[in-house]
N, C-alpha and C positions, 0 to 999 in steps of 0.2 A: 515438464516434470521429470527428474534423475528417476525412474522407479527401481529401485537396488534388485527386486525380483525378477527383473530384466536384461540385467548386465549378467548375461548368460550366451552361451555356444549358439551358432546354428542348427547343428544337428539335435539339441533336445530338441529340436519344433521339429526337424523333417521326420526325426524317428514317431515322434506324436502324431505325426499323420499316418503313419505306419498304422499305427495303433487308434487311432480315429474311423478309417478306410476299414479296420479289417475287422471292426467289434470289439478289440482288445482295449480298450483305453478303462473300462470298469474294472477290469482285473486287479484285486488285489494283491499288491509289491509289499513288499519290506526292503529297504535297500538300506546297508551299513554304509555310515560314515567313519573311517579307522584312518591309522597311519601303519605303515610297516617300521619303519627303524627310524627312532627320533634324533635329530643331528646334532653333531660335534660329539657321538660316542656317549652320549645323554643316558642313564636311567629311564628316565621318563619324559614326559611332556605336562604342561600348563594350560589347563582344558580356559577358553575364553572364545566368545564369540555366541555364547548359544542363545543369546539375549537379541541379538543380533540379528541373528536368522530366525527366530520366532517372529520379532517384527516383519522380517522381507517376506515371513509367508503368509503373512499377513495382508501384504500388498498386490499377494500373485490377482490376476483379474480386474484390477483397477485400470486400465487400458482401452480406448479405442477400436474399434477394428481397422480403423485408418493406418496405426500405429502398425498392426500387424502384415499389412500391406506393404510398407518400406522394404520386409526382409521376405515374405511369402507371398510376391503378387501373382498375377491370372486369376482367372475366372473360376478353376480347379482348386483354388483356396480360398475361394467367398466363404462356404460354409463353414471352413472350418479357421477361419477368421473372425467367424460372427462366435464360433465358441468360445475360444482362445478369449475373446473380451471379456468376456464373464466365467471363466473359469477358475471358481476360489478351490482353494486345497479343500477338501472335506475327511478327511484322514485324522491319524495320531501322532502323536512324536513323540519320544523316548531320546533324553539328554543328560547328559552327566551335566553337574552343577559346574559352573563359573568358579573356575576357584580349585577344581579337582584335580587330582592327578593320577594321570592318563599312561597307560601301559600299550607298547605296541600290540597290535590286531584285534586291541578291545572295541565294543563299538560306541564313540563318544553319541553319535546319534542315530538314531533306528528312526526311520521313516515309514509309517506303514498306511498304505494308502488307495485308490485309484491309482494303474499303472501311469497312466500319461498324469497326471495330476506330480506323483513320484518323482519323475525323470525330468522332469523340469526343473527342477529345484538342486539340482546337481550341480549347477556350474556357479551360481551364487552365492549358493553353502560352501563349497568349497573354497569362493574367492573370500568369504568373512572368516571361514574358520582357518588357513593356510596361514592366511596373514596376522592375523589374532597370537593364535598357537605360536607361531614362529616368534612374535614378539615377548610374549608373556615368558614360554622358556628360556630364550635366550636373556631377559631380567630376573630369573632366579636362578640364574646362574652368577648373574654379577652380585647380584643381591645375597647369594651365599659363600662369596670371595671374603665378604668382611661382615663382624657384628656391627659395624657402623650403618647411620643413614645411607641410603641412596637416592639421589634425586633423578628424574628420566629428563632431558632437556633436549630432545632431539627431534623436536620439529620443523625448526629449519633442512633437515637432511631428509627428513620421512618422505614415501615418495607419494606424494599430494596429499591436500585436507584432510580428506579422509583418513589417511593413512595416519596422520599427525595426530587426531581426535582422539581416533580407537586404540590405537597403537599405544597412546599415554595411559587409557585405561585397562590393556592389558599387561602395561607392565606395571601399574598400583596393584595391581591383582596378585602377579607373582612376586610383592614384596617390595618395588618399589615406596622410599615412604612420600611420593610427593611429583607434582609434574609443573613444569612452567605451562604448560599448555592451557590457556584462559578459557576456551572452551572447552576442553573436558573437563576444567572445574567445573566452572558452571551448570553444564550437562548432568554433571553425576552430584552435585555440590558437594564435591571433593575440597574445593578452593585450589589455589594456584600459588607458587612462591615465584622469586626473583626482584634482583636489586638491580646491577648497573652491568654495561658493557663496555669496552673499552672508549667508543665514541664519545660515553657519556664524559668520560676522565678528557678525552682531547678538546673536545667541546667549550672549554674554559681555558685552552692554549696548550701547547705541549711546552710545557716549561715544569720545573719541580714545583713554584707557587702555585701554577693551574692545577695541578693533582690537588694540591691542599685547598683550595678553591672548591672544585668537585667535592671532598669528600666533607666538607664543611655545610657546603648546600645541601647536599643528601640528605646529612643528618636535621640538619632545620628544617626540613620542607617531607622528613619521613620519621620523626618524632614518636616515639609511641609504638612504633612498628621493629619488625626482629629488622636490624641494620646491618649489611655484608657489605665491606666495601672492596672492590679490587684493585688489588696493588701491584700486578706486575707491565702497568704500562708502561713505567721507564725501566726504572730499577728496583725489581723486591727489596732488595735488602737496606740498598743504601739511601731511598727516598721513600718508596712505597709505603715498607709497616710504618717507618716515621711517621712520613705524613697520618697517618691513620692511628696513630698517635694521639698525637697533638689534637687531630680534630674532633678524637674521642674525648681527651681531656680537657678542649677545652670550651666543650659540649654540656659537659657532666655526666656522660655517659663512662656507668663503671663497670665493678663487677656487679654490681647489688642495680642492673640494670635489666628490669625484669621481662622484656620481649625479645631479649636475645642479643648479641651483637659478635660479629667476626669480621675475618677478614678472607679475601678469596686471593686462590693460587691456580692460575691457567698458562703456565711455561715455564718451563727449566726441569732441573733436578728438583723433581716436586719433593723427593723422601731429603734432599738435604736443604730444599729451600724451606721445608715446613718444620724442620729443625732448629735450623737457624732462628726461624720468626718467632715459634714458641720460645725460645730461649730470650728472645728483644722483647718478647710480648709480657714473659714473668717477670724479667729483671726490672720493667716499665710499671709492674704492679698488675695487670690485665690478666689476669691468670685466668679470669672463665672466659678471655676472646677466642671465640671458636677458630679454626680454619678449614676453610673449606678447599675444597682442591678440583680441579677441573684438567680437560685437556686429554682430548680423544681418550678415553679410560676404556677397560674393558676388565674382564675380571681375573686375567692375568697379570696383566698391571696393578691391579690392586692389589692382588694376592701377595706381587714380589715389592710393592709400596711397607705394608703390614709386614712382611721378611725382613725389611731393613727399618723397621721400627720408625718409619715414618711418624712424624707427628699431626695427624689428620683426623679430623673429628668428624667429617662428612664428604658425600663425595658427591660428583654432579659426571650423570654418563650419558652423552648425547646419542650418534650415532650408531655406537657397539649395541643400544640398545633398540630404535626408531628403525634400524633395519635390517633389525639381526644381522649386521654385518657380516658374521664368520658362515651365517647360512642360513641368505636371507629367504631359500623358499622350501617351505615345511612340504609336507610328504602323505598330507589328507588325502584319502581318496573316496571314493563314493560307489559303491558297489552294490548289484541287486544281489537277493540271498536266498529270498523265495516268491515265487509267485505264484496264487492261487492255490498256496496250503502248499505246494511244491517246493522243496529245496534245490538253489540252483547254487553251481559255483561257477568260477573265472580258474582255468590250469594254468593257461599262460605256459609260456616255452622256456621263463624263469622259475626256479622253486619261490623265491621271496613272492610272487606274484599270486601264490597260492590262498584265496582266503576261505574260510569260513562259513559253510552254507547255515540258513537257516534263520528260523526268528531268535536272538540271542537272548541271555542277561548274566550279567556280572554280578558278582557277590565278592565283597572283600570281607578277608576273612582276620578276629582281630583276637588275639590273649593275651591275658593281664599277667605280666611278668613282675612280683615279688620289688626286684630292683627298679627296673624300666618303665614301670605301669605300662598301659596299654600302648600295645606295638602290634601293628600290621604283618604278617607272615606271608599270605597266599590271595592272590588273584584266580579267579578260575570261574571261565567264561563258557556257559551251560546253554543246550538247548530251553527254551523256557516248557519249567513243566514236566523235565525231564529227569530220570530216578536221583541223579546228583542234584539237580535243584529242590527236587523231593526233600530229602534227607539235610539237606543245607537248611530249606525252612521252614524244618519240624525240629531242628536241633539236634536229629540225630549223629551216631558216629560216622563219617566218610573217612577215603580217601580220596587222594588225590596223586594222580600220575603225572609226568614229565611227559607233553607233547614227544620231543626227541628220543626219549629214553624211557620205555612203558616202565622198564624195574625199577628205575626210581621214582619212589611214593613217599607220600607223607599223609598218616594218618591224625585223624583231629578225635577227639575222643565228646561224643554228649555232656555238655555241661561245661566246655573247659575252652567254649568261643564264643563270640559275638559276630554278630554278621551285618554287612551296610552292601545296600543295594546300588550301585555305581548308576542305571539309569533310570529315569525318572520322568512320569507321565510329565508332560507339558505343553502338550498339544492333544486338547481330544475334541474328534467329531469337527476340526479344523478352526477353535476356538482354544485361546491360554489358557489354562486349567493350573499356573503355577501363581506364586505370589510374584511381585520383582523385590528381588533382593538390592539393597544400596549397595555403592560400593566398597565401601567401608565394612559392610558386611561379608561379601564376597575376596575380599581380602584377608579378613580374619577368618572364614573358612578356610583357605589355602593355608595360610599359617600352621593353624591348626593340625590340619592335615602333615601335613610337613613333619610335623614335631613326630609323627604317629611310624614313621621311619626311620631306621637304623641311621647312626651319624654315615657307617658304613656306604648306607646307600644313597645317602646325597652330599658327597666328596665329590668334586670337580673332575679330579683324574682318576682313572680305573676303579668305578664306584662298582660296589657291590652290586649283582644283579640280582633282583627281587623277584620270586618264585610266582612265573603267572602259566597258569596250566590252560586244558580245556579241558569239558567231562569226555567220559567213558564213551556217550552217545552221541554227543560232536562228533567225537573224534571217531568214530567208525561209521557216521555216518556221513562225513567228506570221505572217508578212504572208501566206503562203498561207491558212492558215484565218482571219485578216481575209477576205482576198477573195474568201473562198468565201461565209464569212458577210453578206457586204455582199450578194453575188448573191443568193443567195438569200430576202434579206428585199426586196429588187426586185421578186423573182417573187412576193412570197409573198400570196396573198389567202383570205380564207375565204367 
C-alpha cells in the first residue's frame, strides 16, 4: 500500500521521538504553511492541493508497526513504533479554498494540533501543495496570455502518474478549460478531450492518400463527436488542410456541424501557418473549422502568437504547463508559530526567512466601486482575536499599515467594505468538517476571484503589486521576540 501520509523525511519521526521521550508530543503546535516570494515575478499564487492533504491526513495511522521498523529499528523504538501505528491526527486544520488566490507569507494552511501529530505532516503537505501550486500558477499564467481555450496535454512530460493526475487538475483550476488526461477526468468527472497523433496519420502509409485515408476514417468511426484532425504530418499547407478538406466534405461535415470540428497545427510558423489555413479554410466555405494550434507553447508564445494576429481559436500547452517548466519548484514552506499558547518564530541569517509568529487569520478586504463593482484592495493578516481582527469583524473603521513602511496606511471607513475570510475550518477534532467542492466548481471560484482584481494586477509583466499588510499586533509582536532574541544573543556567552 503507496500511503501518501508517508512519503515524508526521516527526521519528522526522529524529532517525534524527541517529543515522545520527553512528554512533549501533547503539546499544542499551530504550524503555518506559506510561501515567501511566488515564481517568475508572479503577483500571486494558485492555492490547489488542499483536498489533497485533507485526504493524506486522513491516512496518517493506517500502518503497521512492522512498517515502522524498516526506517526506526532497535529494541529502543518498539514502543514508540507500536504508537506511530495508530497515531490519527486529532487536531484542526484551517485552508484556503481550491481555487484561491494566495499572497506571499499568508498562511494557505494552519495546522493546529498535538506537537508530534503536527510535525509529521510537514513533509507530505508540502510534497502535495509545492507541486499543486506550482502547476496551477504557472496555467494562469498561460491561461491569462489569451481570451482563448486552453487545453493542459502534458502528461507525457509530468514527472510520473501522480504528477500527470493532479497536475491536470490543478491546472482546470487555474483556468485551464479542459485536460487529455483520462484519469483526471474520470476522478473529478471533468471528461477528457483529444483526437489523433501523428502515428495515427502514418498508420495508413505515409503517402498524401494515407493522410486522406486517416482523416476519412476518423470521421466515420467518430461521427457525432467534436472532430480535430491533424494536418501537419507532411505538408500543412499543400496536402494537410486539403486533405481535411475533402474529407470533411465528403463526410457532410459543415459548418451547421453541430459537435464541433477543426483542424490541428503542431509545427512551423504556427502565426503564419494558421493564416494561411483560415484563408484555404473560408475560400473552401469552412468558415466555423476551428484551428487549433499546438507545439511546446507557453504563454509568451502565445502572447507574441496573438501580437501577430495569428489566426487561432484554441490552444493545446503540454509541458510549460505539467511541469511548470520556467519554475518547476514552488517555494511552500511549513513553519511552527506557536506552541502551547506561545508564539515562536524562525530569524534565520536571511531577512526573506523571517516569518510570522502566532495563530493567524486573513481577511480580504473588498469595496464596491461605482464603475469596477466590487474589487479587492487589502490583504492583512492578523493575530486571530486581535484589536484589528476586532474592528475588521464588527465592521468598524481600521487602518492599515505597510509592513516596510509604518507611514504608509490606508484607512477603510465603517460601512464602505466587505470582508472574506481567506481560511477555513476543514479539519476539526481531526475529522472533515468541509463539504467537497467538484471541480468544475472550484474552477469557477478561482475565476471568480480573478475577476475581483485589477486588470493591473494580473498582467504577466511588471503586474501591479496588491496591498497585503499585517496588523498592528503581529507586527510588534514579531519585533518583540526579534528584540528579545537579538538581546539575548549580545549577552550570550559560554
Amino acid at each position: 500500500m503507496f500511503n501518501i501520509a508517508y512519503c515524508s523525511d526521516k527526521y519528522q519521526y526522529t524529532m517525534g521521538k524527541s517529543f515522545y521521550d520527553s512528554g512533549m508530543k501533547d503539546q499544542i503546535a499551530v504550524f503555518n504553511l506559506f510561501y515567501r516570494k511566488a515564481p517568475e515575478n508572479n503577483n500571486w499564487a494558485v492555492v490547489s492541493g488542499t483536498d489533497e492533504v485533507i485526504e493524506m491526513i486522513g491516512n496518517l495511522g493506517n500502518m503497521d508497526p512492522e512498517f515502522f521498523e524498516k526506517f526506526l529499528p532497535g529494541a529502543e523504538y518498539a514502543e514508540y513504533r507500536e504508537y506511530l501505528s495508530s497515531m490519527k491526527f486529532t487536531g484542526n486544520v484551517y485552508a484556503m479554498r481550491e481555487g484561491e488566490i494566495a499572497f506571499p507569507n499568508e498562511p494557505i494552511i494552519i495546522v493546529e494540533g498535538p506537537l508530534i501529530e503536527a510535525q509529521v505532516l510537514e513533509t507530505p503537505m508540502l510534497c502535495i501543495m509545492n507541486h499543486q501550486m506550482a502547476v496551477a500558477t504557472k496555467a494562469s499564467r498561460v491561461c491569462r496570455a489569451t481570451n482563448r481555450p486552453v487545453s493542459e496535454f502534458g502528461s507525457r512530460r509530468a514527472h510520473g502518474p501522480w504528477a500527470a493526475v493532479y497536475g491536470a487538475k490543478a491546472a482546470i483550476i487555474a483556468g485551464c478549460s479542459a485536460t487529455s488526461n483520462i484519469m483526471t477526468g474520470a476522478m473529478y468527472d471533468y471528461g477528457s478531450t483529444g483526437t489523433m497523433a501523428h502515428s495515427y496519420v502514418t498508420a495508413f502509409g505515409s503517402s498524401v492518400d494515407g493522410e486522406y485515408k486517416a482523416f476519412d476514417t476518423y470521421i466515420k468511426t467518430h461521427r457525432g463527436e467534436p472532430l480535430i484532425l491533424l494536418i501537419d504530418t507532411y505538408d500543412t499547407l499543400k496536402c494537410g488542410v486539403l486533405n481535411a478538406i475533402r474529407s470533411y466534405r465528403e463526410n457532410g461535415i459543415g459548418n451547421d456541424y453541430e459537435p464541433g470540428f477543426g483542424v490541428r497545427l503542431d509545427s512551423g510558423d504556427l502565426a503564419y501557418l494558421s493564416m494561411e489555413c483560415r484563408r484555404i479554410l473560408d475560400e473552401n466555405g469552412f468558415t466555423q473549422c476551428k484551428i487549433f494550434a499546438t507545439n511546446s507553447l507557453d504563454e509568451y508564445l502565445i502572447t507574441d502568437l496573438e501580437r501577430q494576429g495569428a489566426c487561432i481559436d484554441s490552444y493545446g500547452v503540454g509541458d510549460a504547463i505539467a511541469t511548470s517548466k520556467a519554475a518547476p519548484c514552488f517555494g511552500n514552506v511549513y513553519k511552527l508559530v506557536q506552541i502551547d499558547g506561545e508564539a515562536v518564530l524562525k530569524r534565520s541569517e536571511d531577512k526573506i526567512k523571517l516569518i510570522n509568529p502566532g495563530f493567524q487569520i486573513t481577511y480580504r478586504i473588498m469595496i464596491t466601486d461605482p464603475q469596477k463593482g466590487e474589487i479587492y484592495k487589502v490583504d492583512v493578516t492578523c493575530l486571530k482575536g486581535d484589536e484589528l481582527s476586532r474592528k475588521i469583524e464588527a465592521g468598524d473603521t481600521f487602518t492599515v499599515c505597510d509592513e516596510q513602511d509604518r507611514y504608509k496606511n490606508k484607512t477603510f471607513e465603517a460601512g464602505s467594505y466587505t470582508v472574506l475570510k481567506l481560511q477555513h475550518k476543514v479539519i476539526e477534532n481531526g475529522s472533515r468538517c468541509v463539504p467537497v467542492h467538484t471541480l468544475a466548481e472550484k474552477k469557477a471560484y478561482f475565476n471568480d476571484t480573478l475577476m475581483h482584481f485589477s486588470p493591473s494586477e494580473r498582467r504577466l509583466i511588471n503586474p501591479h503589486y496588491y496591498k497585503v499588510d499585517i496588523s498592528d499586533d503581529l507586527y510588534n509582536l514579531k519585533m518583540g521576540i526579534i528584540n528579545r532574541i537579538v538581546q539575548e544573543i549580545r549577552n550570550f556567552s559560554i
